[in-house]
C-alpha positions in Angstrom: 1.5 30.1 -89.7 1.8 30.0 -85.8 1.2 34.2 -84.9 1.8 35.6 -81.4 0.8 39.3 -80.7 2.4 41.8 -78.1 0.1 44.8 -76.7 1.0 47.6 -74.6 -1.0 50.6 -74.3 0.5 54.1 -73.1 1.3 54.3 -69.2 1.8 50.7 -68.4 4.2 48.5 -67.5 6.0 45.1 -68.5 3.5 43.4 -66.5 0.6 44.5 -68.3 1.9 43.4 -72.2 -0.7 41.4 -73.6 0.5 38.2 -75.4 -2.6 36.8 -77.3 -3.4 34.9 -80.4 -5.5 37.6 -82.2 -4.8 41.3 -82.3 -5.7 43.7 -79.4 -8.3 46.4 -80.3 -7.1 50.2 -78.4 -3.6 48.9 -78.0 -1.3 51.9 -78.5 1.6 49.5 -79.5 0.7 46.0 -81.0 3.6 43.4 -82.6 2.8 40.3 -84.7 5.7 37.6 -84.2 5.2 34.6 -86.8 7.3 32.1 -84.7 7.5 29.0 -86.7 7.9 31.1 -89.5 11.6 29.3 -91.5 15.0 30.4 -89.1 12.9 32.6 -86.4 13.8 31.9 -82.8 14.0 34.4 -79.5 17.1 35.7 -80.6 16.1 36.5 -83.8 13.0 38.1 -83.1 14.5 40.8 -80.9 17.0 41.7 -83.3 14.5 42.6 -85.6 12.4 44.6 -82.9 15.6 45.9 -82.6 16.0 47.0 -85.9 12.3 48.2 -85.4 13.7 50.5 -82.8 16.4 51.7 -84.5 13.8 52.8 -87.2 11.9 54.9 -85.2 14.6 56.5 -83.3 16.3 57.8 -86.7 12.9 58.5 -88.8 10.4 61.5 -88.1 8.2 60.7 -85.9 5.1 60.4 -86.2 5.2 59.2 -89.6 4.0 61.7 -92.0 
């Protein structure tokens, strides 16, 4: 499996996201994207960050 992983860390912008091949230690957001994992392409990826989103929006947060 081919992994991709997203970083962003409070206070920065789009610019700064940190696409890498292993995780990001101190990142304050981090996102694993298997992309040649069966039927994933762009589109399908940001509809599940998407649904990510929608998660956090209508759960407490932070998690308890």
């Amino acid at each position: 499996m081919a992994n991709r992983y997203y970083s962003a860390s409070l206070g920065q912008d789009k610019t700064l996201v940190a696409e890498t091949a292993s995780t990001t230690a101190g990142a304050s957001v981090e996102v694993r994207i298997t992309y040649d994992a069966t039927g994933m392409t762009k589109q399908e990826a940001l509809k599940l960050l998407e649904q990510i989103e929608y998660r956090i929006v209508e759960d407490t947060f932070p998690p308890v």
